[in-house]
C-alpha positions in Angstrom: -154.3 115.4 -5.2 -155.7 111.8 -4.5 -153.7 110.2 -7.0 -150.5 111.6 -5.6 -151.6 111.2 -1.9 -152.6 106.8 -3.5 -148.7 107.1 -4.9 -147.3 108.4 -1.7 -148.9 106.2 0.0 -148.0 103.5 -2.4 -144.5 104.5 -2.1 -144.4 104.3 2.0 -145.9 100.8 2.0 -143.4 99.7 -0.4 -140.3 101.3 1.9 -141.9 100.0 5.0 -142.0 96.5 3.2 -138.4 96.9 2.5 -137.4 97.2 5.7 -139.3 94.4 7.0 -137.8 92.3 5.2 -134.5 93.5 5.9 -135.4 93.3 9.6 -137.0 89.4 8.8 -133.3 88.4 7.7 -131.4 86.9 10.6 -128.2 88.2 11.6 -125.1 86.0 11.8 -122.7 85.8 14.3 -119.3 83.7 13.9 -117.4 83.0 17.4 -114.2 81.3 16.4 -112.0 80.4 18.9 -107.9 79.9 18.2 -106.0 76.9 19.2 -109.3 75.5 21.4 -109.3 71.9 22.1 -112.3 70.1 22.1 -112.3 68.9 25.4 -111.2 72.1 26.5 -115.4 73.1 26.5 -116.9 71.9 29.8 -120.0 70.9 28.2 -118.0 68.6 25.6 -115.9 66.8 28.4 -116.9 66.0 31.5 -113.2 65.7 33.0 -112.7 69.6 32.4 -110.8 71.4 34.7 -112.2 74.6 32.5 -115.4 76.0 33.3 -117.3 77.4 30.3 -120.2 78.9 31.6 -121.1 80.8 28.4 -120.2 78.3 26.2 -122.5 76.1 27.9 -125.4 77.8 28.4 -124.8 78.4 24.5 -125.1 74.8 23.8 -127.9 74.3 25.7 -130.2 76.7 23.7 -128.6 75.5 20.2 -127.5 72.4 18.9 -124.3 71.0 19.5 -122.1 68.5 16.5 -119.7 66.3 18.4 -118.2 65.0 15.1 -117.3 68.5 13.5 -113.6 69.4 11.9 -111.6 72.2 10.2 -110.0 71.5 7.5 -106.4 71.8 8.6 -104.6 71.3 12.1 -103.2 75.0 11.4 -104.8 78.6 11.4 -104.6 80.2 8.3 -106.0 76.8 6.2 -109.0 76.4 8.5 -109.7 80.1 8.4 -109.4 80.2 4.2 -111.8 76.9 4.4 -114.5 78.6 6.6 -114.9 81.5 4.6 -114.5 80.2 1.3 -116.4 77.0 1.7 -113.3 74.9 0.1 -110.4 72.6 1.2 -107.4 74.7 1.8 -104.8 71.8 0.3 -106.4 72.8 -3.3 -104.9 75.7 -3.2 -102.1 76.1 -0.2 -100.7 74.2 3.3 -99.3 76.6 5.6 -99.6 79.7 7.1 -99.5 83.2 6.2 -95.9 84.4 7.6 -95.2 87.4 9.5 -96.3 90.3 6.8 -97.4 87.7 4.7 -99.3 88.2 1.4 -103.0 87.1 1.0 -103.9 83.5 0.2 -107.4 84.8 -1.1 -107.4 84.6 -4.9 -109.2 88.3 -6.0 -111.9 86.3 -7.8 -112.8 83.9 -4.9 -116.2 84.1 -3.3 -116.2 84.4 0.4 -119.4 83.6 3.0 -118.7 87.7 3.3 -119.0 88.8 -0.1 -122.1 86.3 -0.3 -123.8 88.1 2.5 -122.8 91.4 1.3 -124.9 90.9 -1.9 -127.6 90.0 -0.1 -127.8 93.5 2.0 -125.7 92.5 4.8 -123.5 94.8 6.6 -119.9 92.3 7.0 -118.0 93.1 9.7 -114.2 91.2 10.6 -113.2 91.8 14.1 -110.1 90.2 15.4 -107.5 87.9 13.9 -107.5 87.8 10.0 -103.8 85.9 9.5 -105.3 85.4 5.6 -102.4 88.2 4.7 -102.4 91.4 3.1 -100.5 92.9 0.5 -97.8 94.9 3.0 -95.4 95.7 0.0 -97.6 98.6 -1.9 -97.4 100.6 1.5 -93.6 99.3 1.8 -90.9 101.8 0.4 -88.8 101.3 -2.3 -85.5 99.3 -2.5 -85.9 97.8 1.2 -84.1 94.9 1.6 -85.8 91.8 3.0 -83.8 92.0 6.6 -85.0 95.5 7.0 -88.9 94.4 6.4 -88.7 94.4 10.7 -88.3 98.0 10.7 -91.3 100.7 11.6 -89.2 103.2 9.2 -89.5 100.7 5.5 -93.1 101.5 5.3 -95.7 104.2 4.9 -97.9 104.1 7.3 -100.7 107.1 6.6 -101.3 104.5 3.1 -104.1 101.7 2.9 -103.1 98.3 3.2 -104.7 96.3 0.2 -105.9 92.5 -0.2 -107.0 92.2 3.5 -110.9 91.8 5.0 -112.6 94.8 2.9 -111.3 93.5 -0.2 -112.8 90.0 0.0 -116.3 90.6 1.3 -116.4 92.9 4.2 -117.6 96.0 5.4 -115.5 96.9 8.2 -112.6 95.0 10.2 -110.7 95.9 13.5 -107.9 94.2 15.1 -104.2 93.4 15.0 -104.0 90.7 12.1 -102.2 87.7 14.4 -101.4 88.5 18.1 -98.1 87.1 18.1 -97.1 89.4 14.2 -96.1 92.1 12.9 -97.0 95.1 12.7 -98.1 95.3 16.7 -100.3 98.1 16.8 -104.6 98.6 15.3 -105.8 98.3 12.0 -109.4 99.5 11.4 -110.3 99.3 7.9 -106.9 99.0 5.8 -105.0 101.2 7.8 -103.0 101.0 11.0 -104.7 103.2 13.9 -101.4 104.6 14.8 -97.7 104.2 13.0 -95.6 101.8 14.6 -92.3 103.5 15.9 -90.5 100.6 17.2 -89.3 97.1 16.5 -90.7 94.3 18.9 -89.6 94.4 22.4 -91.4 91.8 24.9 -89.5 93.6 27.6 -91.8 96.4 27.3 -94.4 93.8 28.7 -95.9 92.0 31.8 -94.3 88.8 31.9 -96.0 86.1 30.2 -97.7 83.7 32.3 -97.6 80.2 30.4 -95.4 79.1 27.6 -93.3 81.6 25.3 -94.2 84.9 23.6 -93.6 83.1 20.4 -93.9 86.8 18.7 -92.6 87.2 15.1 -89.9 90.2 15.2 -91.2 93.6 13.7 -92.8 97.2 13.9 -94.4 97.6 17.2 -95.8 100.6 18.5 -94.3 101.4 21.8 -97.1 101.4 24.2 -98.2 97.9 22.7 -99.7 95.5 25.3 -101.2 91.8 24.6 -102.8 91.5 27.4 -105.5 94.3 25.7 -106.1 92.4 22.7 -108.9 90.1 24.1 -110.6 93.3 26.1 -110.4 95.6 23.1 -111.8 93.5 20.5 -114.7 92.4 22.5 -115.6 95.9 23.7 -115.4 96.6 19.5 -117.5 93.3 19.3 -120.5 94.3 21.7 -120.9 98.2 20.2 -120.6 96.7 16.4 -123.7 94.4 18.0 -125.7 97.2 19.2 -125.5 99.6 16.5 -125.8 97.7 13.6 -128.9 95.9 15.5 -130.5 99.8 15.8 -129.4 100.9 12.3 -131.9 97.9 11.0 -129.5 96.3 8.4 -128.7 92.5 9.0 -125.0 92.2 9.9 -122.7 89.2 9.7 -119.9 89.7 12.1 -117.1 87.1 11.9 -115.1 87.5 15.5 -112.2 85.8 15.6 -110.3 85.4 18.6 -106.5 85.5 19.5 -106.9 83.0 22.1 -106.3 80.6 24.0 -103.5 80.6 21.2 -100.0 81.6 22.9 -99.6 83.9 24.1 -101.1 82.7 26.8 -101.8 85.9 28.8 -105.1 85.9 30.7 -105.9 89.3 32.6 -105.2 89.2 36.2 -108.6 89.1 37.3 -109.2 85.9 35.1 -106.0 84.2 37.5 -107.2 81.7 39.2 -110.5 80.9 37.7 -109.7 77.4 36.3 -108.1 74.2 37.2 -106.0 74.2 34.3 -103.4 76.8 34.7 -103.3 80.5 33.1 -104.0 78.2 29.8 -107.4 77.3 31.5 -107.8 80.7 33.0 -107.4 82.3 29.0 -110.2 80.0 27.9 -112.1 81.1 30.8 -111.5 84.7 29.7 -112.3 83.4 26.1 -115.6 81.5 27.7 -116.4 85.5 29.2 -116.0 87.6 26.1 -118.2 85.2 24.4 -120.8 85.8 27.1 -120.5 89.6 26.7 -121.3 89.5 22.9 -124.3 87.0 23.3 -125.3 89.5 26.1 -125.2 92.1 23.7 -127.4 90.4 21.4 -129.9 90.0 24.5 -129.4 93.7 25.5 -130.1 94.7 21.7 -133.1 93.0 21.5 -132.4 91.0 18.3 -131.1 87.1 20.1 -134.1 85.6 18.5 -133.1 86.5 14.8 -129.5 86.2 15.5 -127.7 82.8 14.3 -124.5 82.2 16.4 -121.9 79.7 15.6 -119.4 78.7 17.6 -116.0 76.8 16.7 -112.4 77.0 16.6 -109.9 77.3 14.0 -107.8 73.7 15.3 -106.5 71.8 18.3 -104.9 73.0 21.1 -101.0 73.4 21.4 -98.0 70.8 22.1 -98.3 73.2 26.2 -101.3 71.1 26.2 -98.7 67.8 27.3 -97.4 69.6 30.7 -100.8 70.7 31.3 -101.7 67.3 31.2 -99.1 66.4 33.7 -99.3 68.8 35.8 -103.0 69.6 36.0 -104.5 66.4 34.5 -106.5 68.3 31.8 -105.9 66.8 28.7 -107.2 69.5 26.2 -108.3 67.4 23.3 -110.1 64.8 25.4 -111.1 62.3 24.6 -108.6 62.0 21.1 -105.2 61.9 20.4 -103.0 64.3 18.6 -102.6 68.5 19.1 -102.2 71.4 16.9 -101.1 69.9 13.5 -101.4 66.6 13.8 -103.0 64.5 11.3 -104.9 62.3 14.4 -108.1 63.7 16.0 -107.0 65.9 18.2 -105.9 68.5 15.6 -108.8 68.8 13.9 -111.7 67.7 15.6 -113.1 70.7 16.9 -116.3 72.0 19.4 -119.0 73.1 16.8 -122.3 75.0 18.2 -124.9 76.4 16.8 -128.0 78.3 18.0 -130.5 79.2 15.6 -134.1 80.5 16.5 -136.9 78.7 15.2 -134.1 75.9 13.1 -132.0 73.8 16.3 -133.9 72.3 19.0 -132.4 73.5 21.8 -130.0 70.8 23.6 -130.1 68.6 20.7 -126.4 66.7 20.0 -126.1 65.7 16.3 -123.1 62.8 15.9 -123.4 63.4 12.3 -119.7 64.3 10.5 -119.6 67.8 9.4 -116.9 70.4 8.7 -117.0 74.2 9.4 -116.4 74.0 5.1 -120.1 73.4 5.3 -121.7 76.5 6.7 -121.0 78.7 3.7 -123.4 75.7 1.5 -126.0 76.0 4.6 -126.0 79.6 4.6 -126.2 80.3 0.6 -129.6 77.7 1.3 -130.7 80.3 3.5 -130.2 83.1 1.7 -131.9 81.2 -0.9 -128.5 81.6 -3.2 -127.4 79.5 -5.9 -124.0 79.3 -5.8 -121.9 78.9 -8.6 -119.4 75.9 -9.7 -116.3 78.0 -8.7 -117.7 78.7 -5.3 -117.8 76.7 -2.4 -116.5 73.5 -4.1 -116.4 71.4 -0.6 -119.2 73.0 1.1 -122.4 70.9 1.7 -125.4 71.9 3.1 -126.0 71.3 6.8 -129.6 72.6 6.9 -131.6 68.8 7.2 -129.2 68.3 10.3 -129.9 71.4 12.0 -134.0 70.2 11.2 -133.4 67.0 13.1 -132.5 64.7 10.1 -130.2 62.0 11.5 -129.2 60.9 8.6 -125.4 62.9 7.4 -125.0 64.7 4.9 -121.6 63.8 4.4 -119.9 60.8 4.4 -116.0 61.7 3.7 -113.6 64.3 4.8 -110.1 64.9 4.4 -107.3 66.4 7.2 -104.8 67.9 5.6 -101.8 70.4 7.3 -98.4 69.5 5.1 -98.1 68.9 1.9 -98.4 64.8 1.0 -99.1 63.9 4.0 -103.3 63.8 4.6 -105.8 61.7 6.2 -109.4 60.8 5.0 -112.5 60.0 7.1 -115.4 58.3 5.6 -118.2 57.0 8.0 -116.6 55.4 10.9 -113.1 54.7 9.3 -110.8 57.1 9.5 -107.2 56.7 7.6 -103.7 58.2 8.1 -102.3 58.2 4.6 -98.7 58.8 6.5 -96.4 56.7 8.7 -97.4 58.7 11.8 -100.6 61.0 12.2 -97.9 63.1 14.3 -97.0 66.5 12.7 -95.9 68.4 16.1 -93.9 65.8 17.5 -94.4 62.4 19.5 -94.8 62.9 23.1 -93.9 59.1 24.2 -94.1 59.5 28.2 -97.8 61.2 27.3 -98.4 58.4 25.5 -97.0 55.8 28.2 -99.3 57.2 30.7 -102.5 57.1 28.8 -101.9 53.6 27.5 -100.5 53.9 23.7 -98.6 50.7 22.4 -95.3 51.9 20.2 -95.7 52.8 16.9 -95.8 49.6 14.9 -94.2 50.9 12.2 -96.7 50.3 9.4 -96.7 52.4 6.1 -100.6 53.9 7.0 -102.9 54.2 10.0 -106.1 52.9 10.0 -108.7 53.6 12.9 -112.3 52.6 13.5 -113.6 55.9 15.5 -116.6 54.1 16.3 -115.0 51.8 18.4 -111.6 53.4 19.5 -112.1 57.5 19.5 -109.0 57.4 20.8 -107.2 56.4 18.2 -104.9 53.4 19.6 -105.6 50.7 17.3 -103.7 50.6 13.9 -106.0 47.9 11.9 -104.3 48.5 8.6 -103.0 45.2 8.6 -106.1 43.5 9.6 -107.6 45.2 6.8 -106.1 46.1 3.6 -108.8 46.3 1.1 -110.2 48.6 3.5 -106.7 51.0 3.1 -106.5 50.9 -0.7 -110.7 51.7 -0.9 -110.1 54.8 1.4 -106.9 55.8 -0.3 -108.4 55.4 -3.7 -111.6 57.8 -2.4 -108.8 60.5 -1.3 -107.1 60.4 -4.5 -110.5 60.9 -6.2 -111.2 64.0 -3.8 -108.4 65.4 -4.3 -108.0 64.3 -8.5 -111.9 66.2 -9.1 -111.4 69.1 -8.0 -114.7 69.0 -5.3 -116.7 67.7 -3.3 -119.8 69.2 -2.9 -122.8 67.1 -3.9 -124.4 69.9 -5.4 -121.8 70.0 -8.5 -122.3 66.1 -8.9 -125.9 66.9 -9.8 -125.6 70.4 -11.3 -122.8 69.5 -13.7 -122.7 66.1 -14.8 -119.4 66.6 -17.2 -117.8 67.6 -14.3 -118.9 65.1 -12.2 -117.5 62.6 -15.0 -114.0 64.4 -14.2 -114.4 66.3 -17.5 
């Protein structure tokens, strides 16, 4: 009897040191923001006619990197680099298109499937726009021009090659606010068949901008404006009762905004400077507030990492926004949505994590949202392998208070042959134009731009000129062919993580 009471107890210790260590591990919490400029964030720009109250109060308790970029000026690039850890242009340029297949090989590792070996619950709430495989649940013999119609599919069947087959648990939302189909998915399947085919008409007038929705299978009593409510509602009970079931989670919330639609609830009108643009961040700025309030309310803040970011600059509205409300949405850089310049890809990048950031700190270091998934594998203590995370270097000395970066280079990519590098100061438009959206030459006039001067490539000192007005690729040509002979070696390798440098030196030798 006292040999089976010593097991027993033996046994209980050993479960109750299980979960502690499952409680020890800090939960992760990914805000990511769609088609957010950079000085759209009150904190990061002191002419804001946005206030970002959350977002704010966020930065003050974390750490905040005013030299951070995605890797593309589009969404689904910058969303395929986050959670892969590697530069989209290896493998792809654009976007997934409306009921779009899935640019996520079946053998690529994802930050999700990494924390889901390590005991993580994964959860994917909100925009996806990485694709899915909508033709096994799409009927026979349907022709291409028919694809729009709620009656080609099967609807009751589960939608492969989305969230729970590349690392998570669990995902709710509508894929991409402005695609097909318009209606819930939770899991791999739609909540509710669609019956209809889009109709905006059915909707409260927009309030800025177009619908810019994709024609398709709607269902009927559809409304945008619920998107941003719904999800964080989803958001705040995923918090609390995965935070009482004692299993770390890693929830990667992805918002539909401020990307157009621009459609802030009415009691969001009125609540910024900036227009119903300014009012939808606002409303952005809220929900972010409810899901860190969450965190408070479940008791787990302190062992909760939240990152903050957005997926790429604000769109080519944010010109008459400018004129008309003198908020330039990428202050203080040039260039929107797309675009090869700053203003495309230089993103806000916060993070708060107990007992790692000092709270307030502002690291000037270059970093790239590529380079959580290295930081995290350090903290999960995983070694990640040579077909993993091939960009992805580890951000952890920063987040200590190490000044010194731990990357030099990185390169802006959002169509194909047409990229720019950044290495230290220098940053270089391998292009005729950093514009991809479109010159805007009266926005240009009135902030001070001298016309184009017509050279091959752009070269820009960020140091000295954030702003990008300079071209000193004539004053300096060695200093072009260096950068563009570092790009082509980027690109030519294969990587760029330091990691694979030391761990494999054939490859490092281009072998």
């Amino acid at each position: 009897m006292k040999s089976l009471l010593t097991v027993s107890l033996a046994l209980l210790n050993c479960i109750a040191g299980f979960a502690a260590t499952a409680a020890e591990k800090p939960n992760v919490l990914i805000l990511y923001a769609d088609d957010l400029g950079y000085g759209d964030v009150a904190i990061e720009n002191p002419h804001s006619k946005i206030p970002t109250p959350n977002l704010d109060e966020l930065a003050r308790h974390g750490m905040r990197f005013s030299d951070a970029h995605s890797s593309s000026g589009i969404c689904t690039p910058s969303r395929y680099a986050l959670l892969t850890g590697r530069h989209h242009w290896r493998d792809f340029h654009g976007i997934v298109n409306a009921l779009g297949e899935s640019v996520i090989q079946p053998d690529r590792l994802t930050m999700a499937a990494m924390f889901q070996r390590h005991g993580y619950h994964t959860g994917c709430i909100g925009k996806w726009h990485l694709g899915w495989d909508w033709g096994a649940i799409r009927k026979p013999g349907i022709a291409k021009q028919d694809w729009i119609l709620p009656s080609s599919y099967h609807w009751d069947r589960p939608i492969p090659d989305g969230p729970l087959d590349h690392g998570f648990d669990s995902y709710f939302g509508d894929t991409v606010i402005n695609f097909p189909p318009y209606g819930w998915i939770e899991n791999d399947k739609l909540v509710k068949a669609p019956d209809t085919v889009l109709d905006t008409s059915k909707w409260k007038s927009i309030k800025e901008g177009r619908w810019e929705c994709r024609p398709g299978p709607m269902c009927s009593d559809w409304d945008p404006y619920q998107n941003l409510p719904t999800i964080t509602a989803r958001g705040v009970d995923y918090i609390k009762s995965h935070a009482a079931a004692n299993q770390p989670f890693f929830l990667y919330f992805a918002f539909p905004c401020p990307h157009a639609p621009i459609i802030p609830n009415d009691s969001f009108d009125g609540k910024s400077a900036a227009g119903p643009y300014g009012d939808f961040v606002f409303e952005t700025d809220d929900a972010c507030g409810q899901l860190l309030r969450a965190l408070d309310d479940a008791g787990v803040s302190e062992n909760t990492i939240v990152v903050f970011s957005a997926d790429n600059g604000p769109e080519k509205y944010a010109y008459a926004r400018d004129a008309e409300f003198d908020h330039w949405s990428a202050e203080p850089f040039r260039g929107l949505k797309r675009d090869l310049y700053e203003g495309g890809h230089h993103v806000p990048l916060i993070v708060r994590w107990p007992g790692i950031t000092t709270p307030g700190r502002v690291c000037d270091a270059l970093v790239s949202q590529i380079d959580l998934f290295a930081t995290f594998a350090d903290m999960l203590q995983f070694d990640l392998p040579a077909n993993a995370a091939e960009d992805s270097h580890d951000l952890m000395p920063l987040l200590k208070g190490q000044t010194e970066g731990v990357r030099t280079s990185h390169v802006h990519n959002t169509k194909p042959d047409q990229y720019a590098i950044r290495h230290g100061d220098w940053l270089l438009v391998d292009a005729k134009t950093g514009y991809v959206s479109g010159r805007n030459r009266g926005w240009e006039a009135k902030r001070g731009y001298q016309p184009d001067d017509g050279q091959a490539v752009e070269l820009y000192n960020l140091h000295d000129d954030p702003g990008q007005r300079a071209n000193l690729a004539r004053e300096y040509p060695k200093r072009v062919q260096e950068m563009q002979r570092r790009l082509q070696a980027i690109r030519d390798q294969g990587y760029s993580a330091p990691r694979l440098d030391s761990n494999n030196p054939e490859r490092a030798k281009g072998k």
